[in-house]
Biotite code that builds the C-alpha atoms (Angstrom):
import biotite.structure as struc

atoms = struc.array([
    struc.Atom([0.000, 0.000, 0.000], chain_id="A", res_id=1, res_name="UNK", atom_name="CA", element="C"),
    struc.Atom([1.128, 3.242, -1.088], chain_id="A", res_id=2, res_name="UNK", atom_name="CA", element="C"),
    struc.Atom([0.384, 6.764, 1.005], chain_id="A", res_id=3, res_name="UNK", atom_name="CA", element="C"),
    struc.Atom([-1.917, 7.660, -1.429], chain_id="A", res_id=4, res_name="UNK", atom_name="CA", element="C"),
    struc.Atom([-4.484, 5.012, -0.185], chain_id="A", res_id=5, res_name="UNK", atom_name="CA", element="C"),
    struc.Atom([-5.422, 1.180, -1.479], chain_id="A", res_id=6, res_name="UNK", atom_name="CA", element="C"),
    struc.Atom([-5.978, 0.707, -4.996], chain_id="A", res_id=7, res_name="UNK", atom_name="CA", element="C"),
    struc.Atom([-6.909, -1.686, -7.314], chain_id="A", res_id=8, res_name="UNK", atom_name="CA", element="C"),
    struc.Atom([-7.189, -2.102, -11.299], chain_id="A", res_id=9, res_name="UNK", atom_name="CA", element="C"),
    struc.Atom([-9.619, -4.538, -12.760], chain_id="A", res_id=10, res_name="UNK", atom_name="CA", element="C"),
    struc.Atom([-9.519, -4.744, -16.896], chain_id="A", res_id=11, res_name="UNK", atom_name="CA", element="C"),
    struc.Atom([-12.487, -6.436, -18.689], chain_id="A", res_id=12, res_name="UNK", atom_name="CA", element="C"),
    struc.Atom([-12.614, -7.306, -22.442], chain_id="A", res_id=13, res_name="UNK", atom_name="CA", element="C"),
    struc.Atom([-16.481, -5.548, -23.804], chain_id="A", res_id=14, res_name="UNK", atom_name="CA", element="C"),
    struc.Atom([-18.449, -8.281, -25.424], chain_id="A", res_id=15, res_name="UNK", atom_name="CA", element="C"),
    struc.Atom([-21.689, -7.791, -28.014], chain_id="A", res_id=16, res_name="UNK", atom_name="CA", element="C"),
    struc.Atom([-23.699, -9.007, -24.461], chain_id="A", res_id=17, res_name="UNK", atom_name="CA", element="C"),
    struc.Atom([-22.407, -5.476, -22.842], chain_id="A", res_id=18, res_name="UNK", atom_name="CA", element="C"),
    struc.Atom([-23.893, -3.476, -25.692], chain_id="A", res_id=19, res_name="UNK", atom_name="CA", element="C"),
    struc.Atom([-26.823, -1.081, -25.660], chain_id="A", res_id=20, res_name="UNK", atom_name="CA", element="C"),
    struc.Atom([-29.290, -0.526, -28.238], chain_id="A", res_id=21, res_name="UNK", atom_name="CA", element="C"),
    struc.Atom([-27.202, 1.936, -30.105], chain_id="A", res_id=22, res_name="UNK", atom_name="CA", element="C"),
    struc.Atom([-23.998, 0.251, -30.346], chain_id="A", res_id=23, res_name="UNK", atom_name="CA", element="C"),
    struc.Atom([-21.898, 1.077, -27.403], chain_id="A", res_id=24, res_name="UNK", atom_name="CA", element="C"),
    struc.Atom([-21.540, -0.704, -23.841], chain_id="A", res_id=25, res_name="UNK", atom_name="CA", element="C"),
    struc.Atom([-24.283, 0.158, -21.434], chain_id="A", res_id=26, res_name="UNK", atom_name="CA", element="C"),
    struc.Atom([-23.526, 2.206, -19.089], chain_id="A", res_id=27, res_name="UNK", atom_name="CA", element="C"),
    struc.Atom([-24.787, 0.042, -16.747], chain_id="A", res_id=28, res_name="UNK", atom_name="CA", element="C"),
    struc.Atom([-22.117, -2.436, -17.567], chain_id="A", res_id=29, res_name="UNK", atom_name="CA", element="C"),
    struc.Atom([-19.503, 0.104, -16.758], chain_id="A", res_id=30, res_name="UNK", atom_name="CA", element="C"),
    struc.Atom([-21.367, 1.001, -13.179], chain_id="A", res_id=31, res_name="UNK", atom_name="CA", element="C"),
    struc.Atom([-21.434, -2.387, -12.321], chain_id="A", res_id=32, res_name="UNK", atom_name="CA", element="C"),
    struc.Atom([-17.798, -2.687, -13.168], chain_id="A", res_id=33, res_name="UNK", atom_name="CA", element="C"),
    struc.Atom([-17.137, 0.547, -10.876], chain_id="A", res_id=34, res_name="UNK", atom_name="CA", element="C"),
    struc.Atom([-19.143, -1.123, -7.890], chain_id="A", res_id=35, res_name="UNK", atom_name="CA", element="C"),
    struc.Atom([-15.858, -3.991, -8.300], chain_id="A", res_id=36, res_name="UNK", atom_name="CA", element="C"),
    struc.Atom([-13.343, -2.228, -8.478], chain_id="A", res_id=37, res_name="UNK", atom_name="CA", element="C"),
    struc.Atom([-14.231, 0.376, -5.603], chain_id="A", res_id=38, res_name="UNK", atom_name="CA", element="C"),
    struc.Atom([-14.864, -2.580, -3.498], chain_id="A", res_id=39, res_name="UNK", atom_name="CA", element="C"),
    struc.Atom([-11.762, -4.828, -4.027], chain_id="A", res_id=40, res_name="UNK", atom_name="CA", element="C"),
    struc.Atom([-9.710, -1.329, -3.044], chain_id="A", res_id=41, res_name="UNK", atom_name="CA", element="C"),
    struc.Atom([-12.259, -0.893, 0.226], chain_id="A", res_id=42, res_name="UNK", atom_name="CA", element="C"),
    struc.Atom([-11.391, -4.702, 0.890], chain_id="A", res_id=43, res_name="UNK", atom_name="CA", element="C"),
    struc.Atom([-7.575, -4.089, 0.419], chain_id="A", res_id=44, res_name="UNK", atom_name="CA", element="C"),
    struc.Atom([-7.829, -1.550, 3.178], chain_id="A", res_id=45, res_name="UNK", atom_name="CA", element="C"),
    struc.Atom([-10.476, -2.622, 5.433], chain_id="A", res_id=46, res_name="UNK", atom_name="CA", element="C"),
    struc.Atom([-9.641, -6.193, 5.225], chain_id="A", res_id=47, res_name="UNK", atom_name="CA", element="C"),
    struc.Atom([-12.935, -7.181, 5.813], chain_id="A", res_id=48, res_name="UNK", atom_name="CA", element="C"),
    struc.Atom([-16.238, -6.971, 4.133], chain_id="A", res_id=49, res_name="UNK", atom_name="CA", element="C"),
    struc.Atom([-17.979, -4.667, 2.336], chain_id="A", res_id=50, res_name="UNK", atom_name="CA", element="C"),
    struc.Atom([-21.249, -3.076, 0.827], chain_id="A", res_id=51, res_name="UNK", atom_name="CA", element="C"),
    struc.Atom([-21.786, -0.278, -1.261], chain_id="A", res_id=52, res_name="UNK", atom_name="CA", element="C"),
    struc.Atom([-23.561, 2.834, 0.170], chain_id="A", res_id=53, res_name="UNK", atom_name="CA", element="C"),
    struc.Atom([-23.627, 4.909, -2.242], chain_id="A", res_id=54, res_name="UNK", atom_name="CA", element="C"),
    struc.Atom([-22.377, 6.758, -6.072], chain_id="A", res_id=55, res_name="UNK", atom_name="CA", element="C"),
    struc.Atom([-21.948, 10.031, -5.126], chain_id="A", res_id=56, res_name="UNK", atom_name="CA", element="C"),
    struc.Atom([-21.273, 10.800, -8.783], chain_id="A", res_id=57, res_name="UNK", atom_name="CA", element="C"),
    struc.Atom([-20.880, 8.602, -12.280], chain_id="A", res_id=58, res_name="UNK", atom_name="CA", element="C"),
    struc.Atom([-19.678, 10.813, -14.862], chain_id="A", res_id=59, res_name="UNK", atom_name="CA", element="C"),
    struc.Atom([-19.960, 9.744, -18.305], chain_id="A", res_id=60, res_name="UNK", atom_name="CA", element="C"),
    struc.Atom([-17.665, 11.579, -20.725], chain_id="A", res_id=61, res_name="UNK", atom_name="CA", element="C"),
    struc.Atom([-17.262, 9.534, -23.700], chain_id="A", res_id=62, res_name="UNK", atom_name="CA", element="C"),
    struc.Atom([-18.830, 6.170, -24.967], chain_id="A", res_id=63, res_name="UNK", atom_name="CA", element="C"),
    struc.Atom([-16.846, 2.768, -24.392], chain_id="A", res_id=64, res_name="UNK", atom_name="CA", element="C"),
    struc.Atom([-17.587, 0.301, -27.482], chain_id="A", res_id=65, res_name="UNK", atom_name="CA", element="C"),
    struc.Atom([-17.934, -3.587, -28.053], chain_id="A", res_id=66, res_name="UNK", atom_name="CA", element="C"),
    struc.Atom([-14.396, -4.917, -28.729], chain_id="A", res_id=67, res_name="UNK", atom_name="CA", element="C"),
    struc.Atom([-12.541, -2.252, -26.469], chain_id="A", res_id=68, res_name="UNK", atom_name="CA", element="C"),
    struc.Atom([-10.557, -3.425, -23.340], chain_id="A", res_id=69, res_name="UNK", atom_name="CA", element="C"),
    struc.Atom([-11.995, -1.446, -20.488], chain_id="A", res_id=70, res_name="UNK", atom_name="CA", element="C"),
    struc.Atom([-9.417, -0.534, -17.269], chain_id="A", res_id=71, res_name="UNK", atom_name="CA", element="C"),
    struc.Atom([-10.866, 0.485, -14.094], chain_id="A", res_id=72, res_name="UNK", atom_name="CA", element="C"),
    struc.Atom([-8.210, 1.929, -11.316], chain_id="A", res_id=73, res_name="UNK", atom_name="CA", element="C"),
    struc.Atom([-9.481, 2.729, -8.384], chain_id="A", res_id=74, res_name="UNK", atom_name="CA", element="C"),
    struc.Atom([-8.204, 4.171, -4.981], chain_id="A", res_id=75, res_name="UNK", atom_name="CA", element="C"),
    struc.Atom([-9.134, 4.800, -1.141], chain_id="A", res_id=76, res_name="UNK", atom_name="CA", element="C"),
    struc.Atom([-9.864, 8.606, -0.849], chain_id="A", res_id=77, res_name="UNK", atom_name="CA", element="C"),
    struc.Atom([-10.752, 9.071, 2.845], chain_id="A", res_id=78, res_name="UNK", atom_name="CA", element="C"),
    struc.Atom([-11.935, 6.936, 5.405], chain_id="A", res_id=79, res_name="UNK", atom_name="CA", element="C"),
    struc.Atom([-14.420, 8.026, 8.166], chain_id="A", res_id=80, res_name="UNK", atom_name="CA", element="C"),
    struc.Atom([-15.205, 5.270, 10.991], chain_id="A", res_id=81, res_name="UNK", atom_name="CA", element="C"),
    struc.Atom([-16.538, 2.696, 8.722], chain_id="A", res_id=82, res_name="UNK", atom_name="CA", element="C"),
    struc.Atom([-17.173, 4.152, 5.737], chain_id="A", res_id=83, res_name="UNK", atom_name="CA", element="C"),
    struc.Atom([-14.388, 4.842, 3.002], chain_id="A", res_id=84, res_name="UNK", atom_name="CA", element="C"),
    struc.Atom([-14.703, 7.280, -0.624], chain_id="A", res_id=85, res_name="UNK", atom_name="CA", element="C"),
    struc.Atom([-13.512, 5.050, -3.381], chain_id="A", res_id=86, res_name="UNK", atom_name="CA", element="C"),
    struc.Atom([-12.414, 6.889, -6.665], chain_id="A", res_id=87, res_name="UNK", atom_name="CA", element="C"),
    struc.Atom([-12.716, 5.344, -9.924], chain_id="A", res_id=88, res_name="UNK", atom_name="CA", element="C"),
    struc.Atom([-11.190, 6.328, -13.062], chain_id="A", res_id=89, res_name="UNK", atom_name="CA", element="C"),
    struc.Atom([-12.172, 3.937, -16.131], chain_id="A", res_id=90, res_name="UNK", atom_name="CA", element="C"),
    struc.Atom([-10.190, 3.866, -19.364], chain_id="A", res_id=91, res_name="UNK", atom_name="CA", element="C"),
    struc.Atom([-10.966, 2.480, -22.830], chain_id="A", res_id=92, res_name="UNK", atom_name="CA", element="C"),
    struc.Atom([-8.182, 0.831, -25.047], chain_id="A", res_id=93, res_name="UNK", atom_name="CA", element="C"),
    struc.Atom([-8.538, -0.276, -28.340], chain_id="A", res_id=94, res_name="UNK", atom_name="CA", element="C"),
    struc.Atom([-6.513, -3.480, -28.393], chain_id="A", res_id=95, res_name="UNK", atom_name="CA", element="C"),
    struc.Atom([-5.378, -3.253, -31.956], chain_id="A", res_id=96, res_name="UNK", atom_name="CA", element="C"),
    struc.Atom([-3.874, -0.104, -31.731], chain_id="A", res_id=97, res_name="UNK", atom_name="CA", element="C"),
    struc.Atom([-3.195, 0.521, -28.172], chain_id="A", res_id=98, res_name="UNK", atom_name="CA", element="C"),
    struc.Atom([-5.099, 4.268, -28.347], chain_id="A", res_id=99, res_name="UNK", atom_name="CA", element="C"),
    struc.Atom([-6.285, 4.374, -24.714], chain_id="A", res_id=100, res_name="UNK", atom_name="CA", element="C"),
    struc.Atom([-8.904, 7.387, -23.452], chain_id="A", res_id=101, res_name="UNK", atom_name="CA", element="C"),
    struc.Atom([-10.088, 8.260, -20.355], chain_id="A", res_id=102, res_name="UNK", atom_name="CA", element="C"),
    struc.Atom([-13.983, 7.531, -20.271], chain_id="A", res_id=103, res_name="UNK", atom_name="CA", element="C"),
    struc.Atom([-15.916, 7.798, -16.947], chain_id="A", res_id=104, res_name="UNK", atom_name="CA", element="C"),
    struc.Atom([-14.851, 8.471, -13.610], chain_id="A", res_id=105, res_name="UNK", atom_name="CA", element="C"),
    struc.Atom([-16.975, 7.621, -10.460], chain_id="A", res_id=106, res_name="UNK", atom_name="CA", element="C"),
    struc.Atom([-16.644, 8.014, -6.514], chain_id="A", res_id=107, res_name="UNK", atom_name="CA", element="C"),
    struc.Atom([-18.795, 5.432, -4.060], chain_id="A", res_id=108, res_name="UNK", atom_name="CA", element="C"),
    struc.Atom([-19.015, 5.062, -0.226], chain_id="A", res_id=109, res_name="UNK", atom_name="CA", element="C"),
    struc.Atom([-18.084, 1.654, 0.239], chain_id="A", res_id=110, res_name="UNK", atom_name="CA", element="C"),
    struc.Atom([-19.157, 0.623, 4.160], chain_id="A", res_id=111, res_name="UNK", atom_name="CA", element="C"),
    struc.Atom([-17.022, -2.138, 5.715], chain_id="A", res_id=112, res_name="UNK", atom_name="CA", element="C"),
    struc.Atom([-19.167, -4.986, 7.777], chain_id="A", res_id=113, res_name="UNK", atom_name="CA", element="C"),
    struc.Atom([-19.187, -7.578, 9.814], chain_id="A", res_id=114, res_name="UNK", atom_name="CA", element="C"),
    struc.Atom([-20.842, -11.391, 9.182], chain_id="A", res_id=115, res_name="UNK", atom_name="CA", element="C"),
    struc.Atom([-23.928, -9.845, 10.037], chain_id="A", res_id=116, res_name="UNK", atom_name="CA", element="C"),
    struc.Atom([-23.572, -7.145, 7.242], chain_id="A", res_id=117, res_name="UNK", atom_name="CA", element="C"),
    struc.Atom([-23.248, -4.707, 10.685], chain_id="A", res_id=118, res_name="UNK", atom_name="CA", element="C"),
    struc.Atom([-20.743, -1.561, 10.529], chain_id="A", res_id=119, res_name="UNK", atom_name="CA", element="C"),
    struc.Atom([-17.835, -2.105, 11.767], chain_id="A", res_id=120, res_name="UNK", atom_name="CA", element="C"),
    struc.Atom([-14.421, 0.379, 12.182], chain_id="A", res_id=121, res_name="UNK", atom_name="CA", element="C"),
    struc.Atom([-11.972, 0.400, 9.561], chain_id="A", res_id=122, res_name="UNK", atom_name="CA", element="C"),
    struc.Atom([-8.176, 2.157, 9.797], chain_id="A", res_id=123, res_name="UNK", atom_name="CA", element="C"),
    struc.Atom([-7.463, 5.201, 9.385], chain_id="A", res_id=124, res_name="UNK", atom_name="CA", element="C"),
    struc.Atom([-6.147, 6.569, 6.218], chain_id="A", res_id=125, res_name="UNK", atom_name="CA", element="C"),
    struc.Atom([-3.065, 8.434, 6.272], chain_id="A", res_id=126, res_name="UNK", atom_name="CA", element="C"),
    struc.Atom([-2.128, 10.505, 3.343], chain_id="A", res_id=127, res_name="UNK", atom_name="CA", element="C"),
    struc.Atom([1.920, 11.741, 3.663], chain_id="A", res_id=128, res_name="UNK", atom_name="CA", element="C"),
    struc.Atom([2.042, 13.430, 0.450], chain_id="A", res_id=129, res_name="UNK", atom_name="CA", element="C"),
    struc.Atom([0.283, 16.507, -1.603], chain_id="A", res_id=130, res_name="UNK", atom_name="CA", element="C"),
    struc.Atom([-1.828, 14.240, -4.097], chain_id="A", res_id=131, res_name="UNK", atom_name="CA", element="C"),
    struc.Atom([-3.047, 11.596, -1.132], chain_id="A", res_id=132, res_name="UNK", atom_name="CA", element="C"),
    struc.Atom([-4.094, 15.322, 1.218], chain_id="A", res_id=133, res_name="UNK", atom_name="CA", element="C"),
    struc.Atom([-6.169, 16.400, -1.651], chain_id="A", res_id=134, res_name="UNK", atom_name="CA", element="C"),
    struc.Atom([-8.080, 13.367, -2.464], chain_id="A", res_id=135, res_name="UNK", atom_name="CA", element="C"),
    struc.Atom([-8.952, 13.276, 1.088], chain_id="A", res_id=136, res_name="UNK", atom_name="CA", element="C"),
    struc.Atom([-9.804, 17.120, 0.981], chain_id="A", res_id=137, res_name="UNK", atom_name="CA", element="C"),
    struc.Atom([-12.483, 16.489, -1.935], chain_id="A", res_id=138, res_name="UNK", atom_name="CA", element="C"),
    struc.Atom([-13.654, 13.552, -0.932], chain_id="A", res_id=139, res_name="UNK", atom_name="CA", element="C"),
    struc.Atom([-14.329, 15.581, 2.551], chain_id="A", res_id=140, res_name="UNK", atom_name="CA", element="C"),
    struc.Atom([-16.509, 18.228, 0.857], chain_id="A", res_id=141, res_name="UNK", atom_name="CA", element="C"),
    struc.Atom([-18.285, 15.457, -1.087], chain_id="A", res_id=142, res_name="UNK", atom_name="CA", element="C"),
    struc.Atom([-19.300, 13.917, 1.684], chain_id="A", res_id=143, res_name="UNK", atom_name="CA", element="C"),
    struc.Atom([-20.226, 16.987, 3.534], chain_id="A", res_id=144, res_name="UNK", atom_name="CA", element="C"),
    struc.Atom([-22.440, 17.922, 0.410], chain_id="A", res_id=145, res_name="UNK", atom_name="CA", element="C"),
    struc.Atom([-23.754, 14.525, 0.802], chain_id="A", res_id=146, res_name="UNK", atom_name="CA", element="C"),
    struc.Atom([-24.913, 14.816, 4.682], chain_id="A", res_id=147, res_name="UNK", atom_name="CA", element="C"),
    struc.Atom([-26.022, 18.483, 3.898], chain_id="A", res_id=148, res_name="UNK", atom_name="CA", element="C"),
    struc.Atom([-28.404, 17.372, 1.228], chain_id="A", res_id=149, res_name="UNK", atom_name="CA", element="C"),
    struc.Atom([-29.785, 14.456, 3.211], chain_id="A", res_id=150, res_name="UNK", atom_name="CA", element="C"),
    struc.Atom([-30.786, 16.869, 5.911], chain_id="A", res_id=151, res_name="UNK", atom_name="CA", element="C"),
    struc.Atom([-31.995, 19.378, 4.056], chain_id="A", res_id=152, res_name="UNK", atom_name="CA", element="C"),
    struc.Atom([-34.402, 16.834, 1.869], chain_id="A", res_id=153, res_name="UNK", atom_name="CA", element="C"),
    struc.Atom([-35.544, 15.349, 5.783], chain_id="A", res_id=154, res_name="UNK", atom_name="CA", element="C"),
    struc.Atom([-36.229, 19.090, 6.730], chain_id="A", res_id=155, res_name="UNK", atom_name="CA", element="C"),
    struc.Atom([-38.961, 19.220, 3.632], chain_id="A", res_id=156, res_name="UNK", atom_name="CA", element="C"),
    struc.Atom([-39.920, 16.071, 4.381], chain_id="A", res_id=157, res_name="UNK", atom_name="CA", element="C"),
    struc.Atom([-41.385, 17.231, 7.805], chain_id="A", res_id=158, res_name="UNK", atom_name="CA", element="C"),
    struc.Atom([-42.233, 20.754, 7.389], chain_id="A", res_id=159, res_name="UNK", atom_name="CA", element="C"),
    struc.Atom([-44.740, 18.771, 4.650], chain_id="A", res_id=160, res_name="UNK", atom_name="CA", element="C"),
    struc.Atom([-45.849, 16.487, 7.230], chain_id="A", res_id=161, res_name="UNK", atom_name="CA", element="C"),
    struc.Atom([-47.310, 19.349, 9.624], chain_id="A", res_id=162, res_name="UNK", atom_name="CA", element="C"),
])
């Protein structure tokens, strides 16, 4: 493990069954594939379990298409008490030529739990250099966006309810 956090890379070959109805991969191939990688990095460092919480974002920038290897990195941003920000960057390669492009990148709260699928405490991340510090900064104020929304939305839910 480096100080920038647990990673892990998971490359998958995109078949005719991944395609959508116009041609390229669904993109819910590609979120599935996102949900893996995050979690083998949240297993690396937690060394236990893990669920998915949450995609705090799934950005889409350019299309992936049948034939093209697909590369999925992903890293341990921050870690709370048992939950941990998992960033995802995906990559497209064309196999015959070796043109690679960057095509979607994601970030997911991946919970670690126990046998009974309870919380439990994972270490701490500790970031020692400029890169690791900033991925921890942003994945901060994502989260804090997070909690802020889900408070505001249960504040409209009861001033409805009175």
């Amino acid at each position: 493990m480096d100080d920038r956090g647990p990673a892990a890379t998971l490359t998958a070959w995109m078949g005719r069954q991944d395609a959508n109805l116009v041609g390229s991969v669904h993109g819910g191939v590609i979120m599935k594939l996102c949900d893996e990688a995050a979690s083998l990095a949240a297993i690396r460092h937690a060394r236990a379990r893990v669920v998915t919480a949450a995609c705090d974002r799934m950005t889409f920038l350019v299309p992936v298409f049948v034939g093209e290897l697909v590369t999925l990195t992903s890293r341990v941003n921050a870690v709370w008490h048992s939950s941990m920000e998992v960033g995802v960057r995906v990559e497209a390669e064309n196999p015959l030529t070796g043109a690679r492009r960057h095509t979607n990148s994601a970030y997911l709260t991946i919970v670690a739990v126990d046998e009974n699928g309870r919380p439990v405490a994972v270490p701490p991340l500790v970031p020692t250099n400029a890169e690791g510090r900033r991925r921890e900064r942003e994945a901060q104020i994502r989260r804090d966006a997070r909690l802020d929304e889900r408070e505001r939305v249960k504040a409209e839910q009861n001033a409805e309810r009175e």
